[in-house]
Steps between C-alpha positions, in 0.01 A plus 500: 500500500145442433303535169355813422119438522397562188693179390437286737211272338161525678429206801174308353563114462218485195685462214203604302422836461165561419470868239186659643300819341226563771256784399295488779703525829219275718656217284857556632452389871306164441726410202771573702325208728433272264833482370666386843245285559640286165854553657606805262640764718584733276324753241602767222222793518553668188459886438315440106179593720440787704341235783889390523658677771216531760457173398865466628458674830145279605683212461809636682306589774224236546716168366861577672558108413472570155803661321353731283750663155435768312498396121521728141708730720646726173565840673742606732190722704325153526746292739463783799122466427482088539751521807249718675245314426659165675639277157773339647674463157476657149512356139518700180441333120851696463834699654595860503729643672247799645274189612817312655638797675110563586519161690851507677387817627153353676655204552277288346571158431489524140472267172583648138411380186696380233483343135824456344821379641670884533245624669545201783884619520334839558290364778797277630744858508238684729545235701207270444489109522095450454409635182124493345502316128219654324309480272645121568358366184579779270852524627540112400360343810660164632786504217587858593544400892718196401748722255477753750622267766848447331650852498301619733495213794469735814134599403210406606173579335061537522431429146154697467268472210373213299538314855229252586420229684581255236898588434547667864712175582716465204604914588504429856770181409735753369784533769482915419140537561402584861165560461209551179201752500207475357161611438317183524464482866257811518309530138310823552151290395570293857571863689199668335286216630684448827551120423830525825391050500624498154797758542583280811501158260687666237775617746477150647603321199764728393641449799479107486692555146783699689515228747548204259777719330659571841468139586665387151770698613596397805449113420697520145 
């Protein structure tokens, strides 16, 4: 028997997701753009701005390459919204059980949030495997994911918040981190000026970083 969709982890091979707040939609198609052309093939759209979801649904439509999330997903009314607008997946800072019943009924690949140890068993009992560590730092950041990875060694994790691109690889080393997101991909100074050369570079050398850590891997 299959997964049920809304566990089954969303099909991007970036493993960097760039956190996006777009408030101005016309932004949303050519960032979408520049971020494949640095190799990242993936991006979290979230809903803090009112720009989010159409935001969502121009990229959906114009950049079907591109697989576009819905991020800051917090209410259970919200995950029908993003699905109709084209996000692919969903993230949340958190978990209830309104929003997880919200996205087993849409069907909507879906990542929750959690902070503390029981609330990853609570995760792990509806069924989850991909969970969304945040706020990364707060929670206790690259210690937290190692002591995590002792009792609870059958989860993997997107540590999200106090992320950058200078301790991306030491989170991406950990064997129970997937994937990281971040907010340093798209500063909103770069999409206010529409500087999509420097989004592009930024994307380029995050990806370079995943590489090396990929490479590492294999090799060691």
């Amino acid at each position: 028997m299959s997964a049920h969709p809304t566990l089954t982890p969303p099909a991007f091979t970036s493993r960097v997701v760039p956190v996006i707040v777009i408030t101005d939609v016309a932004q949303a198609v050519p960032l979408a753009q520049a971020l494949l052309d640095g190799g990242v093939d993936v991006m979290e759209i979230t809903l803090r701005h009112a720009a989010g979801l159409p935001a969502i649904e121009a990229v959906a439509r114009a950049v079907p390459q591109m697989h576009v999330g819905a991020g800051t997903v917090t209410r259970a009314d919200e995950v029908r919204r993003v699905k109709d607008a084209g996000a692919s997946f969903a993230l949340s800072p958190g978990m209830t059980d309104a929003l997880v019943q919200a996205a087993f009924d849409a069907e909507l690949p879906f990542m929750p949030g959690v902070m503390t140890p029981g609330e990853v068993m609570r995760a792990r009992d509806h069924g989850f495997r991909l969970v969304k560590l945040f706020p990364a730092e707060q929670a206790g950041g690259l210690g937290m994911l190692k002591a995590l990875g002792g009792p609870l060694g059958d989860m993997r994790f997107c540590p999200t918040g106090g992320v950058s691109v200078d301790n991306m690889g030491a989170f991406l080393r950990l064997p129970n981190v997937a994937m990281v997101g971040g907010s340093w991909l798209t500063p909103v100074a770069l999409l206010e000026a529409g500087r999509w050369d420097e989004v592009t570079r930024l994307a380029r050398a995050a990806m370079g970083i995943a590489a090396d850590v990929a490479s590492v891997a294999v090799t060691g």
